[in-house]
N, C-alpha and C positions, 0 to 999 in steps of 0.2 A: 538292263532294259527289259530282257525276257522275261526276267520274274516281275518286273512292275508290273507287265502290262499280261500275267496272268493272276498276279492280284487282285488289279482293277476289274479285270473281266467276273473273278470272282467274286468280285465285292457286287458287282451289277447284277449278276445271276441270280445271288442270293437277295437280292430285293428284290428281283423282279418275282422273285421263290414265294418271298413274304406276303407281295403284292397277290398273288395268283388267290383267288376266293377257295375257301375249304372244302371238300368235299362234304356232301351234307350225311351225317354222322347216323352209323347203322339201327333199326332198330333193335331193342333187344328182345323183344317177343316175337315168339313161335310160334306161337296159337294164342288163339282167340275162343273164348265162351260166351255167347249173344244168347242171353237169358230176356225172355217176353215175360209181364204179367200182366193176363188181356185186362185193358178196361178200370185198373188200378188208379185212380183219382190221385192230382199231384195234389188234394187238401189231407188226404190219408198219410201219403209218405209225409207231407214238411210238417203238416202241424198234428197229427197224431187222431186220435178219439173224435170226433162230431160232440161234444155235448149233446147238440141239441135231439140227435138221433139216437142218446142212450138210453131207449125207454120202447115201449110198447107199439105208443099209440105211430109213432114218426120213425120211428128205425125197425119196428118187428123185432125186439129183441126180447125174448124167451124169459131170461134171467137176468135180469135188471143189475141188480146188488152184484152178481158175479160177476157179469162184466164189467162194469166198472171197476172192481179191483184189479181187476187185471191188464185193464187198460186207462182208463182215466187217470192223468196226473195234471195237479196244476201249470205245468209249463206248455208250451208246444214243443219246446226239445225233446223234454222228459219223455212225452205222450207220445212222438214216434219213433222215440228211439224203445216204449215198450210193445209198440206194433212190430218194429221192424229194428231188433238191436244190433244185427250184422248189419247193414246199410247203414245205420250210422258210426256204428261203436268201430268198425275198420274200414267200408267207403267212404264214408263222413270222415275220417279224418287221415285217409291214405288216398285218397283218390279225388275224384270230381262229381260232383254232384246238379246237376241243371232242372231249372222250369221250377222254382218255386216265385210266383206272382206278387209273395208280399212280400222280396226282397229284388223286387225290376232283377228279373231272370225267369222270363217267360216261353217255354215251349210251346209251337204252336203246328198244328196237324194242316197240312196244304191242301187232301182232298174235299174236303166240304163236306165230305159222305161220314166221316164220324163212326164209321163202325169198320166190323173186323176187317174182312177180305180189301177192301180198300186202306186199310191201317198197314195191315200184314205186307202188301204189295208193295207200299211207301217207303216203308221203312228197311226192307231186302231189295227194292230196285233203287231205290233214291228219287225216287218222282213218281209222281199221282198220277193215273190212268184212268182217263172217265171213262173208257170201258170198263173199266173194273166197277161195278156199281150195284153189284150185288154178294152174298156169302153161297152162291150157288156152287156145286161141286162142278165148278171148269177149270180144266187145264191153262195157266197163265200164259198168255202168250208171253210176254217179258222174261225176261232172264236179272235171276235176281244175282246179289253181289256173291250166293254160297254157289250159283252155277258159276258164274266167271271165274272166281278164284277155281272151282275144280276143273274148268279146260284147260288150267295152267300147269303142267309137270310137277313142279314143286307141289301141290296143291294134289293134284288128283290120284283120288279113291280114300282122300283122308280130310273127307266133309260129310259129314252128318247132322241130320235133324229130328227129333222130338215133339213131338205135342201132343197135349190134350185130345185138341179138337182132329173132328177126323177126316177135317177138308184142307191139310198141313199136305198132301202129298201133290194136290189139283198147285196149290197155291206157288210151290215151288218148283211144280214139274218134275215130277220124280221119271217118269219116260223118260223126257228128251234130257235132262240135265245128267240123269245116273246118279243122283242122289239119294243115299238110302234113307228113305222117311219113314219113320216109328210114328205111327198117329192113332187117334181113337182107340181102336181095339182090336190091334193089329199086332201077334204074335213077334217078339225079339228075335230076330234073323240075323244073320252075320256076325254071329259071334260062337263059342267054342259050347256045344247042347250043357254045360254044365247042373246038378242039383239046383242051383236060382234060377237058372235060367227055364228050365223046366219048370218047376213051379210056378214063376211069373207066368209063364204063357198056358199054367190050366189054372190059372189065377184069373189072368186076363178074358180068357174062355168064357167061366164061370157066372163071374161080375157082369160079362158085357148083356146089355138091357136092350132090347128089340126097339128099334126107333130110336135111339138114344145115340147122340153125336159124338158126346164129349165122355172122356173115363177119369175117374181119380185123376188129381194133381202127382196122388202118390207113385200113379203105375206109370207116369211118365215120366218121375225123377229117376223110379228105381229101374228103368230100361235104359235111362242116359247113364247114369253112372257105374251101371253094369260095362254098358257101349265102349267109357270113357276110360274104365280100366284094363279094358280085354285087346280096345283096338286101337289108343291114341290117338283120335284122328286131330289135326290141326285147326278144323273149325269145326266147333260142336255149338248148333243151335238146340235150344229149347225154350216151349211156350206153353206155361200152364193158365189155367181157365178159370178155377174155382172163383179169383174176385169178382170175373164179370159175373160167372152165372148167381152168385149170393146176392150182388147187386142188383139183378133182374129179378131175384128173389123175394127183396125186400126185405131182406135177414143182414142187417146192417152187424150182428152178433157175429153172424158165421163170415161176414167179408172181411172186416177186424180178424178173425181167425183164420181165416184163409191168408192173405197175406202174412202173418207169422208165423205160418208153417212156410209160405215160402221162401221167407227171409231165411228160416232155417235150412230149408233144399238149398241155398245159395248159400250156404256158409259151408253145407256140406261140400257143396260140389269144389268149390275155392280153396278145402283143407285138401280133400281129395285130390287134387291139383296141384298143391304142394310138397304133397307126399311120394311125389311121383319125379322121378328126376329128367323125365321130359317136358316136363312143365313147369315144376321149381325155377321163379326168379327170373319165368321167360312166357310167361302167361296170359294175357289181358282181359279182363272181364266188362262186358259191358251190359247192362240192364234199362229195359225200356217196357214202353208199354205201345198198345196199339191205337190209343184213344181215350179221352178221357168222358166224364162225365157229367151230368147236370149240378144242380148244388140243391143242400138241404132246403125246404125239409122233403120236397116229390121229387126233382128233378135227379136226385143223384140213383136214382133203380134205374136210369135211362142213360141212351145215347142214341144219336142220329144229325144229320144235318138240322133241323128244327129244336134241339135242345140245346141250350144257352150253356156255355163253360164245356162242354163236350169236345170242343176244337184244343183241348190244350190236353200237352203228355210232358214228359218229363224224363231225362236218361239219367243214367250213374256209369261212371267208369275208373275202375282200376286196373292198373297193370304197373308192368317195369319204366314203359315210357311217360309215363300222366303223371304230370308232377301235381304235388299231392295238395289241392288248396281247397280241398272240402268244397260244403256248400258255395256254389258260387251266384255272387251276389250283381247287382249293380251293373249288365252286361248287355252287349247287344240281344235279341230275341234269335234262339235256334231252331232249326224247322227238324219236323219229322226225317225228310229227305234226308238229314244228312247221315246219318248212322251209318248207311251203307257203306261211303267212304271214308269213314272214321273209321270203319271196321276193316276196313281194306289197309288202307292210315298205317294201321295201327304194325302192318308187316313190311312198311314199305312200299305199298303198290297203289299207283295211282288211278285210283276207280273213276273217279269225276272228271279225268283227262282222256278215260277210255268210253266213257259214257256221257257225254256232255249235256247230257238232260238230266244229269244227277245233282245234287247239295253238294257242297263242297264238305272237305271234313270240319269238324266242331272246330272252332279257331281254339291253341292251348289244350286240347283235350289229348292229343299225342304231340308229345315234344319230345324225342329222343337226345341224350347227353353225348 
């Protein structure tokens, strides 16, 4: 009888075992890379070249005949995957891809304001701020998702950020957050005086142009990946600039060219990533922009609340958790808001539960196994 009735007991235990819901399964990324390219148009990344822009009189493009070989392909596959060949040739087909409009997968920006300072804020707190309503040099009142993860122990003194522009340190709070921000034309600090690092910074010296906001794309890749080898930190932001400012330009040649230098900084920085055994195979890379812009043949040098197609952006995301279904097609509309706790998502920590004015994360864009 004894042993029957620790069988039975057994036999109930273990289905009540079965019955008990799973624990929900760890992430396997450590870090996170949150790559911005301001003002980057979702008709550039999905369908590649403007025809109608490759010329003179409607794009300002210099060298007609040259750019087109180098860009122009009959496809739209073709055409952005030779804008931008690491986004498609290994995001495109390992990762996730959002907000292209002519396959109903539309990103859509929730501020109304269309431009930077209020893009930037959206996308690092998860919600629009009508005080935010201008790109003046203020300190944000908000707390974006790179402050929260660094008042967390795990997390703190191994967050950093980059940019171009040189109102990257107002926007994040570098004061009150203790986040170190590399912006404009601001000397590499915290890291070991090395020969590069020296040079970069009588580089940066040098270059830097009286009145002038924004620096090279170059000199804020080459201070992140300096950053990213010396100090490992677990969330490394970077935002480069060149698309918007050529857009503004009217140099539809040099924005084509701008974006594939940056597809190249993000291929670099993603091999650099893997090469490295704190980040091999525990990574996640996410890519977005902060607005987008009008449409050929005048509207696309602009953005604001009053220009038409300005309201739509677009993300990419790969990592160990995103399972891999490329462009995605056919889906519900995702907002700018949500990046921030997708980006949170993506370690496990739930930003949109601590912030409840935030996006939730991208549905499917972290799914841990």
């Amino acid at each position: 009888m004894r042993r029957c009735f620790f069988a039975l007991t057994f036999a109930v235990l273990s289905c009540l075992a079965g019955l008990a819901p799973a624990a929900d399964p760890k992430p396997r990324t450590e870090n996170v890379i949150l790559v911005m390219l301001d003002g980057l148009r979702w008709q550039e990344v999905f369908t590649g070249a403007d025809e109608g822009l490759l010329n003179k009189e409607r794009g300002g493009v210099r060298e007609v005949k040259q750019c087109r070989e180098r860009f122009w392909r009959e496809t739209p596959a073709a055409r952005r995957e030779a804008v931008m060949p690491f986004l498609w040739g290994t995001v495109g087909k390992d990762g996730q891809i959002f907000g292209n409009k002519l396959q109903n997968s539309v990103g859509r920006v929730t501020n109304k304001l269309n431009f930077s300072y209020p893009g930037y804020n959206e996308v690092l707190c998860g919600f629009p701020d009508p005080k935010v309503d201008s790109n003046a040099k203020k300190y944000n009142r908000n707390v974006t998702v790179l402050e929260w993860l660094n008042q967390k122990p795990a997390f703190h003194g191994k967050v950093a950020a980059f940019g171009s522009w040189e109102v990257f340190p107002y926007i994040i709070n570098d004061k009150r957050s203790g986040i170190p921000v590399n912006a404009g034309f601001a000397p590499l600090a915290g890291v070991p005086e090395t020969p590069d690092v020296q040079l970069f910074n009588k580089l940066t010296a040098e270059t830097a142009l009286e009145g002038e906001e924004t620096r090279y794309d170059a000199f804020t890749f080459r201070a992140a990946q300096i950053y990213l080898k010396a100090k490992k930190p677990r969330v490394l932001f970077v935002s480069f600039d060149e698309t918007d400012a050529q857009g503004h330009a009217g140099r539809y040649d040099r924005l084509l060219a701008s974006a594939h230098k940056n597809d190249g900084f993000l291929r670099e920085l993603w091999e650099s990533a893997q090469e490295l055994p704190e980040y091999k195979g525990k990574t996640t890379l996410i890519v977005t922009t902060d607005h987008g812009r009008g449409d050929a043949p005048v509207g696309w040098k602009s953005h604001g609340e009053n220009v038409a197609g300005a309201e739509f952006f677009w993300a990419a995301i790969l990592g160990p958790d995103t399972p891999a279904k490329g462009e995605i097609k056919d889906t519900d509309p995702i907002d700018q808001t949500q990046i921030a706790a997708t980006l949170a998502a993506a370690f496990g920590e739930d930003y949109s539960g601590a912030v409840p004015q935030a996006g939730k994360p991208i549905p499917g864009a972290i799914a841990p196994k």
